[in-house]
C-alpha positions as CSV (number, residue, x, y, z in Angstrom):
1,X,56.2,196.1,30.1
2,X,54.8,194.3,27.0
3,X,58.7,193.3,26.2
4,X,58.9,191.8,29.8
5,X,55.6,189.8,29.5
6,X,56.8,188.2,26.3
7,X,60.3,187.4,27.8
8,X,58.2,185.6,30.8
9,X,56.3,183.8,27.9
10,X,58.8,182.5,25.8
11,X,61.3,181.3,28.9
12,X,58.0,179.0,30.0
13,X,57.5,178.0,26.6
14,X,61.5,177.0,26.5
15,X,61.0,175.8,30.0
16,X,58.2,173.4,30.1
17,X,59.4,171.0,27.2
18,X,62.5,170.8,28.8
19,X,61.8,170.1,32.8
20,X,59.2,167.2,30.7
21,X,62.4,165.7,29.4
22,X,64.5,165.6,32.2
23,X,61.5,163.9,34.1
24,X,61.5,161.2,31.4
25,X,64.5,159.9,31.3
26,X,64.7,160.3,35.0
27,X,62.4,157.5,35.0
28,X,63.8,155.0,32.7
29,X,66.3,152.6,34.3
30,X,69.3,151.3,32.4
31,X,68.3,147.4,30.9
32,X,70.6,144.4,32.3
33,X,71.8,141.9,30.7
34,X,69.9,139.5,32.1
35,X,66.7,141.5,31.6
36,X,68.3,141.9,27.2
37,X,69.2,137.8,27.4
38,X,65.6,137.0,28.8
39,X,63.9,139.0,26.3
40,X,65.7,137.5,23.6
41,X,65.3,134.0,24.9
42,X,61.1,135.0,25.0
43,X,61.6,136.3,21.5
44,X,63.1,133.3,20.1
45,X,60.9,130.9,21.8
46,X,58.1,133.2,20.1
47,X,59.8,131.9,16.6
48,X,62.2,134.8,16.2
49,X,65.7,133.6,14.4
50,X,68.6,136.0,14.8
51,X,70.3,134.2,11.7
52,X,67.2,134.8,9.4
53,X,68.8,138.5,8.3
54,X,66.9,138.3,4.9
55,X,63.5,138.8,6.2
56,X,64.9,140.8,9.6
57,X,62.2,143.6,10.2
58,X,58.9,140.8,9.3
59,X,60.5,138.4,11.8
60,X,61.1,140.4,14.9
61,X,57.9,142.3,14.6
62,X,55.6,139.2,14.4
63,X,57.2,137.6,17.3
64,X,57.3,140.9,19.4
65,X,53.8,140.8,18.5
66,X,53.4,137.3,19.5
67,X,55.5,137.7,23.0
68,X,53.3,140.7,24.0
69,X,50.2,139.1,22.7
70,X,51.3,136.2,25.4
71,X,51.6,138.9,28.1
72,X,48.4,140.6,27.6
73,X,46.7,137.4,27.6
74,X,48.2,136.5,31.4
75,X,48.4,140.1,32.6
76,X,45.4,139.9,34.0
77,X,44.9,135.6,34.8
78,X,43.1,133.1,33.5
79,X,40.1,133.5,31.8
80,X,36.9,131.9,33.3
81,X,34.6,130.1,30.9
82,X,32.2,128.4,33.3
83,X,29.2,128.4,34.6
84,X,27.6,130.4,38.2
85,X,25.4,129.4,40.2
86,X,22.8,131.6,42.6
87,X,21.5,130.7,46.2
88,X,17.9,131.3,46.3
């Protein structure tokens, strides 16, 4: 009995990780072309230069950091400095 309770255990333990990949990628859809050409057009616009190989990691990260920087600022509209005014 104790043999058959550990069997149960350890086929969940295997189990579980592996039905949590397969849902995973699942999700993720293959990227496009256009979608790869669009987000390098962003990137280089953010001051990324494919050319630059000599300082390669420092370039890409600061203008990934820039481009998503961009996106969080927009994600959610424009910010309103102003003033409001109350009926009374």
């Amino acid at each position: 009995m104790k043999s058959l309770l550990k069997a149960a255990v350890v086929a969940a333990i295997v189990a579980v990780p592996a039905a949590s990949f397969a849902q995973v990628q699942t999700q993720q859809q293959p990227v496009t072309r256009a979608e790869v050409r669009a987000e390098l057009a962003q990137l280089r616009a953010a001051g990324y230069d494919p050319n630059d190989w000599m300082h390669y990691p420092e370039n890409i990260q600061a203008a990934e950091a820039k481009v998503e920087a961009q996106k969080a600022a927009t994600a959610y509209g424009p910010s309103t400095n102003g003033t409001s005014q109350s009926s009374q």
